[in-house]
Wavefront OBJ file of the C-alpha trace (Angstrom):
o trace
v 0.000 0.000 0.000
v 1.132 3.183 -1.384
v 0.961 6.373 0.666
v -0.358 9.325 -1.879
v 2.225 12.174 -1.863
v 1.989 15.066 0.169
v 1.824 18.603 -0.551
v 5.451 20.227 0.740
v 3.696 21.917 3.599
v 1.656 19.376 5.058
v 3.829 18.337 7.938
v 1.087 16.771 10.153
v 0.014 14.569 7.149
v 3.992 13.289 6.483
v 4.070 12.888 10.708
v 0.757 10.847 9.939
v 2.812 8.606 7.074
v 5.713 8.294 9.147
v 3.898 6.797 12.301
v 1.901 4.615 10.051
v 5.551 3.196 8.357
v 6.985 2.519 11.395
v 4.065 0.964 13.329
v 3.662 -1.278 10.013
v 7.297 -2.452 10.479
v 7.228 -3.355 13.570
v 4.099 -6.019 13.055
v 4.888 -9.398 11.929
v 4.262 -10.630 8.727
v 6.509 -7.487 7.375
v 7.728 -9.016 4.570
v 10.053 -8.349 1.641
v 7.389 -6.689 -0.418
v 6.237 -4.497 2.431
v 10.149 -2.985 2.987
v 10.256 -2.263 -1.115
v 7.254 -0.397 -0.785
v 8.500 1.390 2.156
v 11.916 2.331 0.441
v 9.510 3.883 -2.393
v 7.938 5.614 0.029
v 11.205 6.636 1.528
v 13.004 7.598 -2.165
v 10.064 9.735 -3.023
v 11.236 12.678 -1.243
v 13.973 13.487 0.618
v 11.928 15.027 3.510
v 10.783 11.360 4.173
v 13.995 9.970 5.410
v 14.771 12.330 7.813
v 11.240 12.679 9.070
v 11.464 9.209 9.679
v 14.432 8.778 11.226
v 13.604 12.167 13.687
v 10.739 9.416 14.429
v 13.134 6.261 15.157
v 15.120 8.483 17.565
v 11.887 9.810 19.799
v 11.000 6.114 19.942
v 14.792 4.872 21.103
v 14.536 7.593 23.801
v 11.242 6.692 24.949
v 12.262 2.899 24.977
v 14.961 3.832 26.982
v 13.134 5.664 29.712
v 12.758 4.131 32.773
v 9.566 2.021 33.791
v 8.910 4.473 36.798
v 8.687 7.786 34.256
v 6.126 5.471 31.719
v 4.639 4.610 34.421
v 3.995 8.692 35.579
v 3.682 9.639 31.604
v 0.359 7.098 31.969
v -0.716 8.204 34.958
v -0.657 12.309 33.638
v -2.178 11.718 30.605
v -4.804 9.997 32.335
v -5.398 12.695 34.290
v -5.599 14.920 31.342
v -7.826 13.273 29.230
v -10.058 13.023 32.258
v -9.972 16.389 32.647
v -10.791 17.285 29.136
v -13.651 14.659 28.806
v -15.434 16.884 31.993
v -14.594 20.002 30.028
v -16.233 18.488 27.081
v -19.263 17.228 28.885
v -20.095 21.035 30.280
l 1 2 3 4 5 6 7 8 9 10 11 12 13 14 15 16 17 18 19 20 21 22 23 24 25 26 27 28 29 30 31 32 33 34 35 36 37 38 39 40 41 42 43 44 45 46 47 48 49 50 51 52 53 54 55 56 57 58 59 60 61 62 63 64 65 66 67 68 69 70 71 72 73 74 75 76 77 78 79 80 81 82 83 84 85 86 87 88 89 90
């Protein structure tokens, strides 16, 4: 599956690609096919690559955080959607 370009201003839309790449690879069943497709992706503009590896590095510092500051990150944005759900309900 093909991504459709993006116009060179549409940021959230290539963030949008990006996370949908790299969730994709990280399912099983990726298969040789699936990387090809991805490389397409990735050749098609330049922007792509580095987009995607700014993504890979977020996710290698949040891997590496400790369980106790997950653990908090969970527990706040609990509390904030919470909080926005009872500002949405009055």
């Amino acid at each position: 599956m093909n991504a459709p370009p993006l116009p060179p201003d549409d940021t959230a839309g290539l963030r949008q690609q990006v996370l949908d790449w790299f969730v994709r690879r990280q399912r099983a069943g990726w298969g040789a096919a699936d990387e090809q497709a991805f490389q397409q992706w990735l050749q098609a503009d330049a922007t792509r690559g580095s987009a995607y590896a700014q993504w890979e590095q977020h996710w290698s510092a949040i891997d590496a955080m400790p369980a106790g500051a997950i653990a908090q990150l969970r527990r706040n944005l609990a509390h904030d959607k919470a909080q926005l759900s009872a500002a949405q309900q009055t």
